[in-house]
C-alpha positions as CSV (number, residue, x, y, z in Angstrom):
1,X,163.1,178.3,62.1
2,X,162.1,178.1,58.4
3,X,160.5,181.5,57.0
4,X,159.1,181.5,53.2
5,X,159.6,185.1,51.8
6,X,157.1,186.2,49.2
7,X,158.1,189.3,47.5
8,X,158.5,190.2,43.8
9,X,161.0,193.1,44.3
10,X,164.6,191.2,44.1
11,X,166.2,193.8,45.7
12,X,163.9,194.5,48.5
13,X,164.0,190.3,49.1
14,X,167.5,190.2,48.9
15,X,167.9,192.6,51.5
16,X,165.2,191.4,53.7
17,X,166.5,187.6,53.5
18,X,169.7,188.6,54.3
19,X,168.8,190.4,57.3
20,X,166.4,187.5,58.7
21,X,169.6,184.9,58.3
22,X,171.5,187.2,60.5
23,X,168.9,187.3,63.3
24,X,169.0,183.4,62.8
25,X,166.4,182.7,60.6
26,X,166.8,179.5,57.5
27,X,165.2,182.0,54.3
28,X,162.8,180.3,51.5
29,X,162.4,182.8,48.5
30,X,159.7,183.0,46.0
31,X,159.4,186.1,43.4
32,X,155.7,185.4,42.0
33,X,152.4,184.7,43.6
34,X,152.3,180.5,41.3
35,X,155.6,179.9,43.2
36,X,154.7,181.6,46.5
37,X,151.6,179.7,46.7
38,X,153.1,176.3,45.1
39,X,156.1,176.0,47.8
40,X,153.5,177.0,50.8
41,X,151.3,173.9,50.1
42,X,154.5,171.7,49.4
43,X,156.8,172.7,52.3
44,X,156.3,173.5,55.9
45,X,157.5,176.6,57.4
46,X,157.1,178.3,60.7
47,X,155.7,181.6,58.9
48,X,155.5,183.7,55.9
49,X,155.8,186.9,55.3
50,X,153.7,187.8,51.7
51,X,153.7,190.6,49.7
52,X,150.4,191.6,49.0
53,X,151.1,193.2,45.2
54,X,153.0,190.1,43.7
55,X,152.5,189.0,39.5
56,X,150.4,185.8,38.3
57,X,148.4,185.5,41.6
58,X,147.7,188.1,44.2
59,X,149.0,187.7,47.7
60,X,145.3,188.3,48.8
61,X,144.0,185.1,46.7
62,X,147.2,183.2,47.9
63,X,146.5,183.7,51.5
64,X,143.2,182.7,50.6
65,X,143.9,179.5,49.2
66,X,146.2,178.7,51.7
67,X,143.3,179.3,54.7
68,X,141.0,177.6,52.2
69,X,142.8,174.0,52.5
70,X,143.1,174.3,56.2
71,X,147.1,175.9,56.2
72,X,147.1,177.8,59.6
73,X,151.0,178.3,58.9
74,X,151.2,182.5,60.3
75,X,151.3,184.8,57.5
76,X,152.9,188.2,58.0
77,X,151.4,190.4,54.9
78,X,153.2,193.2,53.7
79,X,151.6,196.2,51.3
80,X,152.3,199.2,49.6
81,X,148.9,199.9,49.7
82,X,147.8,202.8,51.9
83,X,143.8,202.1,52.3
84,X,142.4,200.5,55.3
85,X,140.2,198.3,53.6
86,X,143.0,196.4,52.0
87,X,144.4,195.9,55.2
88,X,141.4,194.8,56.8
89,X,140.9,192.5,54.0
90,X,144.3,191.0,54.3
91,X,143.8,190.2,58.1
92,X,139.8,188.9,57.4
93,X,141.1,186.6,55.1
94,X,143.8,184.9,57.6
95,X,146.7,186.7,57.9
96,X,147.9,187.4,61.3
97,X,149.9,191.2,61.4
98,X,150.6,193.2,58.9
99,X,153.3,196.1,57.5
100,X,153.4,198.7,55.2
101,X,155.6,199.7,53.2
102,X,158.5,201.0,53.5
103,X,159.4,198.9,56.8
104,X,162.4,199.0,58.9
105,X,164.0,195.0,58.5
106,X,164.4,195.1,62.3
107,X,160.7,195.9,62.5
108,X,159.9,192.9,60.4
109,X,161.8,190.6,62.5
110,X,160.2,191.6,65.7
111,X,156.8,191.3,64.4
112,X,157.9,187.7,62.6
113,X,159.1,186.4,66.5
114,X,155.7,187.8,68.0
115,X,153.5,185.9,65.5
116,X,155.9,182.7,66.1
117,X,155.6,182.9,70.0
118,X,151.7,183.6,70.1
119,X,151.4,180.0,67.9
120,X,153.5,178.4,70.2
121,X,151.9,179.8,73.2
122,X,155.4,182.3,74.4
123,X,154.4,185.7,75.5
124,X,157.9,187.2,75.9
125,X,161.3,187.1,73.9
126,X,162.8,184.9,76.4
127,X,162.3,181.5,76.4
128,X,162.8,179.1,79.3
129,X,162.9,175.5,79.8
130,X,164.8,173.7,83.1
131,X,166.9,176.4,84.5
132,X,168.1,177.6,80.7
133,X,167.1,180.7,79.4
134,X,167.2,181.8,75.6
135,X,167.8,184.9,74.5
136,X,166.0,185.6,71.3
137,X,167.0,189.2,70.2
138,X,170.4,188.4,71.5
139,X,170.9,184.6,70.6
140,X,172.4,183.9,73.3
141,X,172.4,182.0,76.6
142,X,172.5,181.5,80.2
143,X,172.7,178.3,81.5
144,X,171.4,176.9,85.0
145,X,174.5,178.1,86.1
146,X,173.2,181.9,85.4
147,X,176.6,181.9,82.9
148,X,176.4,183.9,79.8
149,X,176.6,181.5,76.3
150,X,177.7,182.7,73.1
151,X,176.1,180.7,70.8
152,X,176.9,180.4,67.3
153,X,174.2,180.6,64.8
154,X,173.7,176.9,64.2
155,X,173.3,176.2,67.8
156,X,170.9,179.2,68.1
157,X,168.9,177.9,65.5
158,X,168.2,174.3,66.9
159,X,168.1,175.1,70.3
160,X,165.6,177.9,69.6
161,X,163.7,174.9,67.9
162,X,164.0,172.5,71.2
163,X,163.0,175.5,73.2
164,X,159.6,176.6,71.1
165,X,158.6,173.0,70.8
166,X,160.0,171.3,74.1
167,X,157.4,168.2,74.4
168,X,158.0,167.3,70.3
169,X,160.3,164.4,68.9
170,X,162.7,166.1,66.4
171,X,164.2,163.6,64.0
172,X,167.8,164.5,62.4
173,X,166.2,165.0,59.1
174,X,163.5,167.8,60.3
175,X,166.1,169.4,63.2
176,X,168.9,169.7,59.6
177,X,165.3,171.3,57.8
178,X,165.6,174.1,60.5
179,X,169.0,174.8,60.7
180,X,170.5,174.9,57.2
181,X,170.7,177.7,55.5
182,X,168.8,177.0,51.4
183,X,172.0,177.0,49.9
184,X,173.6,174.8,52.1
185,X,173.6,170.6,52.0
186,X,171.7,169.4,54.5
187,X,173.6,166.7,56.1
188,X,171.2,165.4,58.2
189,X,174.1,162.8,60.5
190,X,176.0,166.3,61.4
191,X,172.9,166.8,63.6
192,X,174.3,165.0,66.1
193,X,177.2,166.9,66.6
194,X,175.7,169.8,67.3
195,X,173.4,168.4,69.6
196,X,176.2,167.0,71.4
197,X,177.4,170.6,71.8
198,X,174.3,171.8,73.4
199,X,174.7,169.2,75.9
200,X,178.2,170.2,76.6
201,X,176.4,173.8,77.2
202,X,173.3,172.4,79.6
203,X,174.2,169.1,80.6
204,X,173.7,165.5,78.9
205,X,170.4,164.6,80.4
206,X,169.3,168.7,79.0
207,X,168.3,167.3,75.5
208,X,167.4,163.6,75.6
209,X,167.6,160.9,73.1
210,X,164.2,159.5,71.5
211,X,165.6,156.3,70.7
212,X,164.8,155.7,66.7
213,X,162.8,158.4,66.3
214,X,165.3,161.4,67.3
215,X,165.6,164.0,69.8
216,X,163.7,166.3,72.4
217,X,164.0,168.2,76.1
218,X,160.7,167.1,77.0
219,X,160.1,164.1,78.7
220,X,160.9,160.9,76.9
221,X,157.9,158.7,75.9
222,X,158.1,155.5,77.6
């Protein structure tokens, strides 16, 4: 799942990126509102958590822009700013939750996964699809066997992309997108292997083959 952090305070992203690539989250950074707003037309993400005071373009007028040419990506705004008005602005203009600051990392992350489930249609922190259960907050899980799976972050990270969009073709090239961490190649033919390992996990027939277009657990168009 690829998140586009928007915050001008280096340290404060720093610390922030590294805690959402330990709860299994692939981190794009942008320092200024010209490169916030420039990388959220250009690249898709799954949300974006915006800070509302950032230099050369507000957050405000870049959520704006973004609504404005039809990007419904989920926008997590965080401010400094104490009045309610701001606040009200921030969500009348698109965005979908909001934090003040300071926050508590864990906080962000939760409210990040709620935003992410409510697109998708998920109501809970557990996700299920033909007798496998993920474990979100954990990352880990329990096959149709009711056994407990320790997953490693890779295979968190794509099966938590089968799970939230079970009925969509992933090719190799958009499954590597979500799964590679910014600083790392992504090698699109290693896909494979690790989807290999999940079916070692849940069975071969759990994630099926979509032939020349890639892979999904939903049912295979004909």
């Amino acid at each position: 799942m690829r998140i586009l952090l928007v915050e001008d305070d280096l340290d404060l992203a720093e610390s922030l990126k590294r805690r959402l690539q330990k709860a299994g989250y692939v981190v794009e950074m942008a320092h200024n509102g010209t490169d916030g707003q420039f990388l959220g037309d250009e690249e898709v993400f799954d949300a974006i958590v915006l800070d509302l005071g950032l230099p050369e373009i507000a957050g405000l007028d870049v959520l704006k822009h973004w609504r404005e040419r039809r990007n419904t990506v989920p926008v997590l705004i965080l401010t400094a700013r104490d009045a309610w008005h701001e606040r009200v602005d921030g969500l009348n203009a698109g965005a979908d939750d909001y934090l003040g600051k300071p926050f508590h990392a864990d906080e962000v992350i939760a409210r990040l996964q709620a935003i992410v489930r409510r697109t998708v249609g998920k109501a809970d922190n557990v996700l299920e699809w033909n007798g496998v259960q993920l474990l979100l907050s954990e990352q880990q899980a329990i096959d149709q066997n009711g056994q407990l799976i320790a997953l490693t972050a890779i295979d968190f990270r794509l099966l938590r992309q089968f799970m939230m969009h079970p009925d969509t073709v992933h090719s190799k090239n958009q499954l590597s997108e979500q799964v590679y961490e910014e600083d790392r190649i992504k090698d699109s033919n290693v896909i494979e292997v690790y989807v290999n390992r999940l079916r070692n996990y849940f069975g071969k027939d759990f994630i099926k083959t979509q032939w020349g277009k890639g892979y999904r657990i939903g049912p295979v168009d004909k």
